[in-house]
FIDRENLUM-473625 format. One record per atom (N, C-alpha, C): residue number from 0; atom name; z, y, x. Coordinates in steps of 0.2 Angstrom, whole numbers, plus 5000, padded with zeros to 4 digits. Layout:
<nodes>
pos_site_zz_yy_xx
NUM_CA_Z_Y_X
...
</nodes>
This chain:
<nodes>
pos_site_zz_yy_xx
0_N_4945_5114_5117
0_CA_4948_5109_5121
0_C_4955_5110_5123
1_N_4958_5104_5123
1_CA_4967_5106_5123
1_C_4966_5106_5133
2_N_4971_5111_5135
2_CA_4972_5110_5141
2_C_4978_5104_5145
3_N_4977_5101_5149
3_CA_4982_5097_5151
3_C_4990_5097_5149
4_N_4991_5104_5153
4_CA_4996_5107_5152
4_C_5000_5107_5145
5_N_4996_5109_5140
5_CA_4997_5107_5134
5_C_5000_5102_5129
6_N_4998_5098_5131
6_CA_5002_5089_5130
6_C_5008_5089_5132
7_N_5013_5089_5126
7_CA_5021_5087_5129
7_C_5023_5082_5132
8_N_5017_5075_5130
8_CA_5022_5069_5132
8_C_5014_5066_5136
9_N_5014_5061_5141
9_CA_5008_5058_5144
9_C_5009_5052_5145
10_N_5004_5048_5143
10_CA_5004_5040_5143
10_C_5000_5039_5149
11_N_5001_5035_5155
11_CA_4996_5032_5160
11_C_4997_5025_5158
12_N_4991_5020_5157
12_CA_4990_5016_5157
12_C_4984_5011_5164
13_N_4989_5008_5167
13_CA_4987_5003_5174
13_C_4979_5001_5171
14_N_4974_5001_5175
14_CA_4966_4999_5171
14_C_4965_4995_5178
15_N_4969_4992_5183
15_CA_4969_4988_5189
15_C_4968_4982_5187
16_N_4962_4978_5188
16_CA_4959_4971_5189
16_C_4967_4967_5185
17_N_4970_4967_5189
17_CA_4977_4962_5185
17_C_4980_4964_5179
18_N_4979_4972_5180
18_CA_4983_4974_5172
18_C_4980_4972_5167
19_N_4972_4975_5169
19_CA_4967_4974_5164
19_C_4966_4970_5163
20_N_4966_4961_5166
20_CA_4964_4954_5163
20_C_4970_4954_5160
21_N_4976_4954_5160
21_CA_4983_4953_5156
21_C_4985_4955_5152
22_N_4980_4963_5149
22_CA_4980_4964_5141
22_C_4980_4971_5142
23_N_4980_4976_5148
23_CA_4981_4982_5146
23_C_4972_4985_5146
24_N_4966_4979_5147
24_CA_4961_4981_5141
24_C_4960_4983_5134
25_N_4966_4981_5130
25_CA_4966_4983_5125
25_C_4972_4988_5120
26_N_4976_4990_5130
26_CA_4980_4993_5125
26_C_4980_5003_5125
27_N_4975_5002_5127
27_CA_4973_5010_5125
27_C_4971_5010_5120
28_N_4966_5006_5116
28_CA_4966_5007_5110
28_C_4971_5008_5106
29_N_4976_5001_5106
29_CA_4981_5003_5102
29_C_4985_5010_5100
30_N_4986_5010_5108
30_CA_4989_5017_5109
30_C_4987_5023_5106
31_N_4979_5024_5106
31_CA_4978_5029_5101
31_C_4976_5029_5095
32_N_4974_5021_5091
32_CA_4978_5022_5086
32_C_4982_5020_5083
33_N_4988_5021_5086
33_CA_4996_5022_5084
33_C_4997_5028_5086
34_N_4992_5033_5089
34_CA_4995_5041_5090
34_C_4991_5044_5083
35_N_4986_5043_5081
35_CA_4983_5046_5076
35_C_4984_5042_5069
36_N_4988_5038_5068
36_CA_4991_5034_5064
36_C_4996_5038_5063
37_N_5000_5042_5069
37_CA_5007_5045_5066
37_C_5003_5055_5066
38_N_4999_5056_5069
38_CA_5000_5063_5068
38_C_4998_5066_5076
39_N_5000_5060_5082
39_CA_5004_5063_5087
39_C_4998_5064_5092
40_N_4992_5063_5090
40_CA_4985_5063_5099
40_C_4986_5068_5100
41_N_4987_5075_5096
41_CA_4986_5081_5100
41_C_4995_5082_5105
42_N_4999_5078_5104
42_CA_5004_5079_5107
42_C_5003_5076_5114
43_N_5000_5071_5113
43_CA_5000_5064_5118
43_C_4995_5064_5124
44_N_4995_5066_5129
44_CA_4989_5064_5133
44_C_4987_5057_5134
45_N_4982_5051_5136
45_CA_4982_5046_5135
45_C_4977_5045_5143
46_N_4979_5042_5146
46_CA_4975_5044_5154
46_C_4976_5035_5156
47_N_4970_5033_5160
47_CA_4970_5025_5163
47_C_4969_5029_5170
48_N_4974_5024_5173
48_CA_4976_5025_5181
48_C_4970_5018_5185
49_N_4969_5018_5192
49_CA_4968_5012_5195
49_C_4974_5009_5197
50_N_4975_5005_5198
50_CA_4980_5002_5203
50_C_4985_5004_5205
51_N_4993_5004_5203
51_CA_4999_5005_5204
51_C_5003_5002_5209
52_N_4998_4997_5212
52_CA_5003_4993_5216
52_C_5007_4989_5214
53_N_5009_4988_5207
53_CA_5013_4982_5204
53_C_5012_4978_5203
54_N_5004_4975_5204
54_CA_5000_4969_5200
54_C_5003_4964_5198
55_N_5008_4961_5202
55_CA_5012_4954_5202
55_C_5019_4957_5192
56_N_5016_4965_5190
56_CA_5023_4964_5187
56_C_5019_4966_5179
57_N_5012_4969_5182
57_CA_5008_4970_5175
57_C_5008_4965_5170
58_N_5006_4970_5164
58_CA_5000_4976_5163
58_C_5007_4979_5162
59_N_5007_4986_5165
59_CA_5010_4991_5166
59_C_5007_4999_5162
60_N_5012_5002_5160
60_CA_5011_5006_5155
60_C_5017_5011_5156
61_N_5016_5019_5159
61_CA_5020_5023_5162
61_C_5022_5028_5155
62_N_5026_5029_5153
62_CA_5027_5035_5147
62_C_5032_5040_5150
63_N_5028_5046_5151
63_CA_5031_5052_5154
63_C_5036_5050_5160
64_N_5030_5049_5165
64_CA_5033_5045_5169
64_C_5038_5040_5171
65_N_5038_5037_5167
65_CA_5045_5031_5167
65_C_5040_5025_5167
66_N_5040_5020_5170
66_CA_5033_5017_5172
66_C_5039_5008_5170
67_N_5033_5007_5165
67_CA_5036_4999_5161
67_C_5031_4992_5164
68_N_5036_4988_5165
68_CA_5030_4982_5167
68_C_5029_4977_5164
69_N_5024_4973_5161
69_CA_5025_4965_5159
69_C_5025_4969_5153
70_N_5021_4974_5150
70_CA_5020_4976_5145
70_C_5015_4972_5139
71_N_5018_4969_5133
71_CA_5015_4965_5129
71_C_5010_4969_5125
72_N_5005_4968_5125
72_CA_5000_4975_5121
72_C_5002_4976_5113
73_N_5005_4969_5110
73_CA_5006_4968_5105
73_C_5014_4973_5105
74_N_5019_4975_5109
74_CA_5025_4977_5107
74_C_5022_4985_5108
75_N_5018_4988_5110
75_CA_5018_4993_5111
75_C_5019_5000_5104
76_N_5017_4997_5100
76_CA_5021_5000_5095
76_C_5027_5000_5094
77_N_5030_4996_5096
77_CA_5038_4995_5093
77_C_5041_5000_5101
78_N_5036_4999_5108
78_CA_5039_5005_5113
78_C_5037_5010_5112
79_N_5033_5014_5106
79_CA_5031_5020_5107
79_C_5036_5022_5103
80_N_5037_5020_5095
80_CA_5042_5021_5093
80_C_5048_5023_5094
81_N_5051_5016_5099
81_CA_5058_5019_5105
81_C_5059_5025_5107
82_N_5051_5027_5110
82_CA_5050_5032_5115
82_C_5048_5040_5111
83_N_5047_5039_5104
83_CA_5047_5045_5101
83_C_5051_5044_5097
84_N_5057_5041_5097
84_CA_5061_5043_5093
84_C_5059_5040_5083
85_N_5055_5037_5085
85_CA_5052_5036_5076
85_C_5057_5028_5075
86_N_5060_5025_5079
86_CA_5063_5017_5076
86_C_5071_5020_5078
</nodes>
């Protein structure tokens, strides 16, 4: 078992009633697999939060702490790329 610590980079994904009816029910999937797609789950932690307090700006999706709002499930590929450097 990988310890927390472990993971370079940590994905939190909003699972609050509003994130979750505006599409970030499906984007943990995505998320992992686009991590096991490139190679990268054992680098990635992957964690669903409750409720960020943003509701009115979700579905919200935080990448090593830098916290994104009005996250389209469908660009999350094209932001993970951004954010590792693969585009």
């Amino acid at each position: 078992m990988t310890a927390v610590s472990d993971f370079p980079h940590e994905i939190v994904v909003c699972m609050g009633s509003a994130c979750f009816a505006r599409g970030n029910v499906g984007s943990v999937q995505i998320i992992r697999n686009y991590l096991e797609d490139r190679g990268l789950a054992d680098k990635v932690k992957v964690t669903g939060t409750l409720c960020q307090d943003s509701c009115k700006e979700g579905p919200n999706v935080c990448f090593d702490g830098t916290c994104l709002c009005k996250v389209d499930p469908s660009t999350l590929p094209d932001l993970l790329d951004e954010r590792f450097g693969l585009k």
